[in-house]
ZATOR-975848 format. One record per residue: residue number from 1; residue in one letter; chain; y, z, x of N, C-alpha, C in turn. Coordinates in Angstrom, 1 decimal. Each point is the difference from the previous one (the first is absolute). Layout:
     k   r   c      n.Y      n.Z      n.X     ca.Y     ca.Z     ca.X      c.Y      c.Z      c.X
   NUM   a   A        Y        Z        X        Y        Z        X        Y        Z        X
...
end
This chain:
     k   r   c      n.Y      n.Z      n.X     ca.Y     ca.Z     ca.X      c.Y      c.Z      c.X
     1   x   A    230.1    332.5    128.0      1.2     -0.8      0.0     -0.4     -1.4     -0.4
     2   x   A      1.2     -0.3     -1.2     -0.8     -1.9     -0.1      1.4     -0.4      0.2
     3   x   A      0.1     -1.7      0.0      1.0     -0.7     -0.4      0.7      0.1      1.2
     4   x   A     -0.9      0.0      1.3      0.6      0.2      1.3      1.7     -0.8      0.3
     5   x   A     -0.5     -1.6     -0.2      0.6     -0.5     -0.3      1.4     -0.6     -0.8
     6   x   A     -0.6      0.5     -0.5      1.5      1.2     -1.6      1.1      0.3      1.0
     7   x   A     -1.3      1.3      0.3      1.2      1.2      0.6      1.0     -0.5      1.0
     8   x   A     -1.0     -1.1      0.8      0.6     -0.8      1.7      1.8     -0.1     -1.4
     9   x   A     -0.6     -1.2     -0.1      1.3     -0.2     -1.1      0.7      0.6     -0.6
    10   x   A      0.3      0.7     -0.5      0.7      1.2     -0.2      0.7      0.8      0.8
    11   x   A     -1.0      0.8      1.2      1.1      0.4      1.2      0.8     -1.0      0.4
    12   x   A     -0.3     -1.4      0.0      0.4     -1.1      1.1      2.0     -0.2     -0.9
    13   x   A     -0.5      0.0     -1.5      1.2     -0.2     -0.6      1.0      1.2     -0.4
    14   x   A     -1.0      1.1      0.2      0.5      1.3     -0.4      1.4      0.0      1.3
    15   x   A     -0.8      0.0      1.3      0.8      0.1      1.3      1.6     -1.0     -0.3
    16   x   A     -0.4     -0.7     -0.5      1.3     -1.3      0.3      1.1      0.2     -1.4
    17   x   A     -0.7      0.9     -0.9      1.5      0.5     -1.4      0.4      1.4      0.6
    18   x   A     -1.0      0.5      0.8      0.7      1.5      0.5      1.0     -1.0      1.2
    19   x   A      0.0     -0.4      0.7      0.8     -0.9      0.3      1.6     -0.5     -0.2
    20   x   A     -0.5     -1.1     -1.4      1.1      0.1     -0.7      0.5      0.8     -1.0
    21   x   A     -0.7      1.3      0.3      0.6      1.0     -1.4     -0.2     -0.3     -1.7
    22   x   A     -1.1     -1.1     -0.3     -0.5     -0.4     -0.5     -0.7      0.9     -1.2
    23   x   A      0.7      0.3     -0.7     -0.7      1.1     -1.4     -0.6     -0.6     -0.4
    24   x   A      0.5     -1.2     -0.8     -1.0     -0.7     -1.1     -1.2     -0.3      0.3
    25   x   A     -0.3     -0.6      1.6     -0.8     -0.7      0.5     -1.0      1.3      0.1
    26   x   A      0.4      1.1      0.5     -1.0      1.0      0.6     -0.4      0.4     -1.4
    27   x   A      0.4      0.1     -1.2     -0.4      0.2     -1.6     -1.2     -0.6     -0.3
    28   x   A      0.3     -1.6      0.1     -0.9     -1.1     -0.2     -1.2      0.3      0.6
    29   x   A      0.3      0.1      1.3     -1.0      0.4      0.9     -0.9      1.1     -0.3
    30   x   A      0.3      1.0      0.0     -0.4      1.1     -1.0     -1.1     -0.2     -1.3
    31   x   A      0.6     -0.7     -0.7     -0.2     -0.6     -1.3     -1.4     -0.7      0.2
    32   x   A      0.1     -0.8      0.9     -1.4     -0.9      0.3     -0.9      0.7      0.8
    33   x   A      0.3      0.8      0.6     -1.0      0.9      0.5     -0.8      0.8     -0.8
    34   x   A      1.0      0.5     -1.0     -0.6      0.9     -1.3     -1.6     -0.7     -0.8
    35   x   A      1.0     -1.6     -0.2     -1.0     -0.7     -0.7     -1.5      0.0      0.2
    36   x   A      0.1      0.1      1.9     -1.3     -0.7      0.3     -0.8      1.4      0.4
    37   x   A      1.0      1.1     -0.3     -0.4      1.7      0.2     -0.9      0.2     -1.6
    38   x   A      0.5     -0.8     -1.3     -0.3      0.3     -0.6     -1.4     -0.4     -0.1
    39   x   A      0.0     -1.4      0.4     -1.6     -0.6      0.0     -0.8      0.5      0.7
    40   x   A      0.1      0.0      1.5     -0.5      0.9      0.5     -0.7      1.5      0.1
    41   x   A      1.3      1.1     -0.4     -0.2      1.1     -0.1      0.2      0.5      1.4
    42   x   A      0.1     -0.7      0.9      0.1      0.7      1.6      1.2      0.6      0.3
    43   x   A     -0.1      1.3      0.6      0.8      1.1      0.2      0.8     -0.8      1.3
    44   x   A     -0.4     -1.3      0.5      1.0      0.4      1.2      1.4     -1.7     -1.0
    45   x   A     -0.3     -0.4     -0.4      0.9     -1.0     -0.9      1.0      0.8     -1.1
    46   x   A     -0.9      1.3     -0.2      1.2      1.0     -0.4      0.8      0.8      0.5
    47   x   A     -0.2      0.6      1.5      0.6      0.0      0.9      0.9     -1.1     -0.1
    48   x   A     -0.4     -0.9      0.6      1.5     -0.3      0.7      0.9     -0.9     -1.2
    49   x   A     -0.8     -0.2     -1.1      1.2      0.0     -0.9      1.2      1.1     -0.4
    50   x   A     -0.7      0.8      0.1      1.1      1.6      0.0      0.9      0.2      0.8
    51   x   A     -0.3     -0.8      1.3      0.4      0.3      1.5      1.5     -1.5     -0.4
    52   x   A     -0.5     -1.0     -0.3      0.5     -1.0      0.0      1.0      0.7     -1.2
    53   x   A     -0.3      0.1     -1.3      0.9      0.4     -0.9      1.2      1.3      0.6
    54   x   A     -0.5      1.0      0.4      0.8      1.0      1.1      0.9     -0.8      0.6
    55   x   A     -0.4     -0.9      0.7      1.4     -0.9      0.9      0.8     -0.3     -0.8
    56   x   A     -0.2     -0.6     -0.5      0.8     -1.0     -1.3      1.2      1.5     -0.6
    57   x   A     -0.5      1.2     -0.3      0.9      1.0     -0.5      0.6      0.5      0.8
    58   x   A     -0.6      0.2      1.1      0.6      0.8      1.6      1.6     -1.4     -0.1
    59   x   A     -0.3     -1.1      0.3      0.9     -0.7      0.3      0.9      0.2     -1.3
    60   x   A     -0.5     -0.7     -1.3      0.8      0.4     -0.5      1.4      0.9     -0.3
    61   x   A     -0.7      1.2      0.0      0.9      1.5     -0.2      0.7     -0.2      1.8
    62   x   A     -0.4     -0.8      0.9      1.1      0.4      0.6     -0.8      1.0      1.3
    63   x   A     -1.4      0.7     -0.2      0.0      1.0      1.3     -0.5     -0.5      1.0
    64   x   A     -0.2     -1.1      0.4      0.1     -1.0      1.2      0.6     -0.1      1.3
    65   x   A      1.1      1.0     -0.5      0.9     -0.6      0.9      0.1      0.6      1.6
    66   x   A     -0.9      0.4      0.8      0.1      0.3      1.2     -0.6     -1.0      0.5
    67   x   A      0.6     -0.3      1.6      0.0     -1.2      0.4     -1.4     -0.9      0.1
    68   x   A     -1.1      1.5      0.7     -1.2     -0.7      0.5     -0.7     -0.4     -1.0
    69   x   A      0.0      0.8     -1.3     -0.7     -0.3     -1.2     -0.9     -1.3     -0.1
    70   x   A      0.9     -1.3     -0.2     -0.7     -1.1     -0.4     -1.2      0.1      1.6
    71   x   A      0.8      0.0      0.9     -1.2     -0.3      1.4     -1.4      0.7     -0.5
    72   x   A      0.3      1.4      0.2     -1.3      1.2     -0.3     -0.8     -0.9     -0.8
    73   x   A      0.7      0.0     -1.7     -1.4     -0.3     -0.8     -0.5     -1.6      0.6
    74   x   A      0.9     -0.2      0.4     -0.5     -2.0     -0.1     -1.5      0.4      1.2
    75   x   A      0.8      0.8      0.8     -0.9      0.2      1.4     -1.5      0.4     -1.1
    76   x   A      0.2      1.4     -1.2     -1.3      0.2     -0.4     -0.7     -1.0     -0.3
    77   x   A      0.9     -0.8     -1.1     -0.6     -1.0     -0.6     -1.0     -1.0      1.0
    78   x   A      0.7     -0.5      1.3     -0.5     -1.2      0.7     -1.3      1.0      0.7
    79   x   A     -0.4      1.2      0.0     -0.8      1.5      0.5     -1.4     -0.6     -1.4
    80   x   A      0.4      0.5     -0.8     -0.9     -0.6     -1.6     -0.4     -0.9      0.4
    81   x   A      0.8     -1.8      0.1     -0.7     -1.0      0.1     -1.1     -0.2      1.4
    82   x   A      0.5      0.6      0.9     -1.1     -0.3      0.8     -1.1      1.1      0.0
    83   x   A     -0.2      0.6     -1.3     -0.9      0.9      0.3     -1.3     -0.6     -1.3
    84   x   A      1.4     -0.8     -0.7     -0.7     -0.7     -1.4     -1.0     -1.0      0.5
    85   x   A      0.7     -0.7      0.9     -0.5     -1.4      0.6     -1.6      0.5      1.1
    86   x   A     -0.1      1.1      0.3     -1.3      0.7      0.5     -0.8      0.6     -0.9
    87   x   A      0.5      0.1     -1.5     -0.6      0.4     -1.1     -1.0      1.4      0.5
    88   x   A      1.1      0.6      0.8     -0.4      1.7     -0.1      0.7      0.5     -1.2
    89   x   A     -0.8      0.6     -0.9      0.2      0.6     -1.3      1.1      1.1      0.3
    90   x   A     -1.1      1.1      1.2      0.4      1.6      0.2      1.9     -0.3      0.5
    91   x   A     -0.3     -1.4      1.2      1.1      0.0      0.4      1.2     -0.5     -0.9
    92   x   A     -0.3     -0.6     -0.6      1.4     -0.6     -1.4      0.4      1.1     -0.7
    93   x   A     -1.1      1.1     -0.4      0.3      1.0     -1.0      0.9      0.7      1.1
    94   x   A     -0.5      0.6      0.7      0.9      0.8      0.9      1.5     -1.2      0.5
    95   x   A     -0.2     -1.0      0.1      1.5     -1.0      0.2      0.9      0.7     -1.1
    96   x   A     -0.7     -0.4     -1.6      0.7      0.2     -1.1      0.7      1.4      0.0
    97   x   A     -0.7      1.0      0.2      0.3      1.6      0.0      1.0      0.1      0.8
    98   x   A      0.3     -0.8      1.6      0.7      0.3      1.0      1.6     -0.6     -0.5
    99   x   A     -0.4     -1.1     -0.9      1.3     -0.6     -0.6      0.6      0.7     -1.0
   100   x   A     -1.0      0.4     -1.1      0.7      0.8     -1.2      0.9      1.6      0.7
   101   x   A     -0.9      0.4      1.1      0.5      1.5      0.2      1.9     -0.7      1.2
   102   x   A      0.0     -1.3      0.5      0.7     -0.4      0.5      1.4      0.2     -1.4
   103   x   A     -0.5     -0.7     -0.8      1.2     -0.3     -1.3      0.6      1.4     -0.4
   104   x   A     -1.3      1.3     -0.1      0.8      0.8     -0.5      0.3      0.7      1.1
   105   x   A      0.2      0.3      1.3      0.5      0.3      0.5      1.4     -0.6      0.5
   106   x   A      0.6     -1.5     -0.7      1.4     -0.5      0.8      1.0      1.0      0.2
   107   x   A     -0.1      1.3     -0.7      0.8      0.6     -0.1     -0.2      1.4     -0.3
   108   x   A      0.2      1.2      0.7     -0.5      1.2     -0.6      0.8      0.5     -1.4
   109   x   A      1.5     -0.1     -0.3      0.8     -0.3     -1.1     -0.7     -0.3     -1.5
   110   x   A     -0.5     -1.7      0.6     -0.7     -0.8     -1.0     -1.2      0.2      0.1
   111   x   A     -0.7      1.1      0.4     -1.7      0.0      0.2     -0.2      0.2     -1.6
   112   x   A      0.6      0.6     -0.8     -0.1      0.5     -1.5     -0.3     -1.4     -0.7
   113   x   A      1.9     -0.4      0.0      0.2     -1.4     -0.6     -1.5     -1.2      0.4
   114   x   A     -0.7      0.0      1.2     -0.8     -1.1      0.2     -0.8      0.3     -0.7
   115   x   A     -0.9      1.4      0.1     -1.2      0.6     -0.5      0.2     -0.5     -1.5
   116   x   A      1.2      0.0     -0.7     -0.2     -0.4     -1.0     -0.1     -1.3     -0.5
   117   x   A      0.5     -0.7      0.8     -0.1     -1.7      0.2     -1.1      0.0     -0.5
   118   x   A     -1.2      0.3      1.1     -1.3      0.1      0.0     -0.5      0.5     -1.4
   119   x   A      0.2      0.7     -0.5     -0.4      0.9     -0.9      0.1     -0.7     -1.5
   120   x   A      1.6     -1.0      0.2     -0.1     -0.7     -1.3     -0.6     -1.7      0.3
   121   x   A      0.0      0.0      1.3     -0.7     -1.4      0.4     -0.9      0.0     -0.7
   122   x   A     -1.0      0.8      0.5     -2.0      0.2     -0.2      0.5     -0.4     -1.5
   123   x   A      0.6      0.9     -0.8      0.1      0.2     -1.9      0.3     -1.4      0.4
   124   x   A      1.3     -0.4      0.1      0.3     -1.8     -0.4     -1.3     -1.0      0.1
   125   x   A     -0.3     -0.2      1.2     -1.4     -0.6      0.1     -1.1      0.2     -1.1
   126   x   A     -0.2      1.0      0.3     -1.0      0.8     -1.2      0.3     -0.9     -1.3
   127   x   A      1.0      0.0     -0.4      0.1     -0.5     -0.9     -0.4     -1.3     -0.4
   128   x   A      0.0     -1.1      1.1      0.4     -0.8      0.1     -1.7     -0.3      0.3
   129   x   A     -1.2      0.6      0.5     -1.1     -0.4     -0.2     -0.4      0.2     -1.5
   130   x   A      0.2      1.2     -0.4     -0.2      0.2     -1.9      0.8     -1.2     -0.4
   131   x   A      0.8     -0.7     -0.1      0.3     -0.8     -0.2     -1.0     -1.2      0.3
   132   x   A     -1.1      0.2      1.2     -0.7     -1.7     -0.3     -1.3      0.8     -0.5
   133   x   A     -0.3      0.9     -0.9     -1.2      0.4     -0.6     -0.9      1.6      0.6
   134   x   A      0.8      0.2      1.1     -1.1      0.9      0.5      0.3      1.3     -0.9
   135   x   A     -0.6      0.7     -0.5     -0.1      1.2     -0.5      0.8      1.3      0.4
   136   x   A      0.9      0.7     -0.5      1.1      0.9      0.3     -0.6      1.1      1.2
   137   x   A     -1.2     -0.1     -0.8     -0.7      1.4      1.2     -0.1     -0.8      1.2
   138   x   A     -1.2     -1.1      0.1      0.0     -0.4      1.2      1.0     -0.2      0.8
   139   x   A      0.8     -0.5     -0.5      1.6      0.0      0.5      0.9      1.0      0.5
   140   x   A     -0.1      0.4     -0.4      0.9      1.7      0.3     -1.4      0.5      1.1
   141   x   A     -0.6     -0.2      0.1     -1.4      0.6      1.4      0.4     -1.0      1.3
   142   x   A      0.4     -1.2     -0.3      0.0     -0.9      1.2      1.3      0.2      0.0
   143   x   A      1.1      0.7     -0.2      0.8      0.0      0.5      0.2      1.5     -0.1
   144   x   A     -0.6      0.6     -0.3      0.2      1.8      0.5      1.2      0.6     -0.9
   145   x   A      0.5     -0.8     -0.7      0.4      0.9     -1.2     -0.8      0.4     -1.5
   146   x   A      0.8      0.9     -0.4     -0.7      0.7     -1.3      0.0     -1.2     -1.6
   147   x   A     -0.7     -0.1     -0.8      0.0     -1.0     -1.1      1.5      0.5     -0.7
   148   x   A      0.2      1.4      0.2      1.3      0.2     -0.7      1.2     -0.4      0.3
   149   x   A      0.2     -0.4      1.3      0.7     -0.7      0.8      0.3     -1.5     -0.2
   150   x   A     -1.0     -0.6     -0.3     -0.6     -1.0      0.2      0.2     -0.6     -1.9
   151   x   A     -0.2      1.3     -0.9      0.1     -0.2     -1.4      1.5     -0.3      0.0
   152   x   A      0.7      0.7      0.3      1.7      0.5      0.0      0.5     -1.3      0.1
   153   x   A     -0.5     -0.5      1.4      1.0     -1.3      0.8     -0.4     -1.0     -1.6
   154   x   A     -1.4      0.1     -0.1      0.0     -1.3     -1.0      0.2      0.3     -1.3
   155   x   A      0.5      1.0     -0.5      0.8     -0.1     -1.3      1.8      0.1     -0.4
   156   x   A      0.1      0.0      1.6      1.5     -0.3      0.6      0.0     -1.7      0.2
   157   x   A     -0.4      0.2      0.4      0.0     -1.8      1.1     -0.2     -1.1     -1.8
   158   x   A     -0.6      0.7     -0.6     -0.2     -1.1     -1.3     -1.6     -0.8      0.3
   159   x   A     -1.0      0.1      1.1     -0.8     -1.0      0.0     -0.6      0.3     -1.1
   160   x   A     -0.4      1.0     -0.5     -0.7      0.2     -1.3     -0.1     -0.8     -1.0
   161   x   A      1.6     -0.5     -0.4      0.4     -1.1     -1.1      0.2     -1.7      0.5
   162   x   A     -1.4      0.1      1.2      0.4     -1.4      0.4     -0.8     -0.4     -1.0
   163   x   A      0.1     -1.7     -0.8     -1.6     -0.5     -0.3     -1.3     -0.1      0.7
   164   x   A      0.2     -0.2      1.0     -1.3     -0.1      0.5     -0.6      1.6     -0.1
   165   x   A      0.7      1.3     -0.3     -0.6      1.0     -0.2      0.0      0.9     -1.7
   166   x   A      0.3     -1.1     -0.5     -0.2      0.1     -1.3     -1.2     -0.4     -0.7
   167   x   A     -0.9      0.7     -0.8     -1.6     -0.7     -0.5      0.4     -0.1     -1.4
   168   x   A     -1.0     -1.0     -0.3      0.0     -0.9     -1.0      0.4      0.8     -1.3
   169   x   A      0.3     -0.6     -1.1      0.2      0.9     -1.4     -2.1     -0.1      0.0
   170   x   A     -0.3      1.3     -1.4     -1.6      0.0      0.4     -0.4     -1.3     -1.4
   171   x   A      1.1     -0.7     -0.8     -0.4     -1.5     -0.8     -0.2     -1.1      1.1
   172   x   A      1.0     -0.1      1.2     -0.4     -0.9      1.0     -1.5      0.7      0.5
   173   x   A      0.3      0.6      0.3     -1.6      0.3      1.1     -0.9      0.0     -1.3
   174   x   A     -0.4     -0.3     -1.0     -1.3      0.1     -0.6      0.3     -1.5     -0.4
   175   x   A      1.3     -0.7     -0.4     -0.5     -1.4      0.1     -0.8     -0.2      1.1
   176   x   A      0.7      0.2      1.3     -0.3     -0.8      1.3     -1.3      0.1      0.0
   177   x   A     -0.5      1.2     -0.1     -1.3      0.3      0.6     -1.1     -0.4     -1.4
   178   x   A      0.5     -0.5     -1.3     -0.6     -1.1     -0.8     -0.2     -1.4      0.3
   179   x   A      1.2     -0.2      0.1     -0.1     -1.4      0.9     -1.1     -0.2      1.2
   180   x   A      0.4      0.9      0.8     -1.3      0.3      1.3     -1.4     -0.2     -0.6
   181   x   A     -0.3      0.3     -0.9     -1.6      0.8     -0.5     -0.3     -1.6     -0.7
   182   x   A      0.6     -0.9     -0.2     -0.1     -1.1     -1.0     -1.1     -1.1      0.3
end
């Protein structure tokens, strides 16, 4: 586990948009976790970005809505931070597991609908580290989906045709690399 720190931050803000029902914020949230998932490569920043992104769609769509809900997860959540703040590994991973299996069970109805939250979370995310350079395979491994999964979302999603994932015409790259040699 890195970015202990991070994470404190993250549950701390995660807790207070589940709160105010807070989509964007738990997105954001999400979003920045990815980033520092992507530098890192650590499986537990990918966790709970997935975990964080899940909330954000659970609230979303609406399957929230039984009473105790926000208490339970807030309860996991503030369960995580003090286990973060002891920087027991075994114990966070198992926190995170006790939270995720918490979300997909809000509801036996929605056990389907959540599993698949999860299912297009991981892909979304996923995406969104290939997006800061990591490699489609590596990517699709740290998040336990297939590259074909992981190919699909990103010739849907358009990152393909972003510039920054466009390479050079090959007259730029032999100037450049003339200029280089000079």
């Amino acid at each position: 586990m890195q970015e202990v720190d991070n994470l404190l931050n993250i549950f701390g803000q995660t807790k207070d948009a589940i709160d105010k029902e807070d989509v964007v914020k738990l997105k954001e949230l999400s979003n920045h976790t990815i980033h520092t998932a992507s530098i890192t490569q650590d499986l537990d920043n990918v966790a709970v970005a997935v975990i964080v992104y899940s909330l954000s769609k659970i609230i979303e769509r609406g399957y929230n809505k039984t009473t105790s809900w926000k208490k339970e997860i807030i309860s996991l959540i503030d369960n995580s931070i003090k286990v973060l703040k002891k920087e027991d590994n075994r114990r966070f991973r198992e926190s995170l597991q006790l939270l995720r299996e918490k979300l997909e069970n809000i509801s036996r109805d929605l056990k389907s609908h959540i599993q698949d939250v999860f299912r297009k979370a991981s892909i979304n995310k996923a995406s969104k580290i290939y997006e800061h350079g990591i490699s489609q395979e590596t990517t699709a491994k740290l998040l336990g989906i297939t590259s074909f999964e992981l190919a699909s979302y990103i010739g849907q999603s358009g990152i393909s045709e972003l510039p920054e994932s466009k390479t050079m015409e090959i007259h730029s790259r032999i100037k450049l690399a003339m200029d280089i040699f000079r």
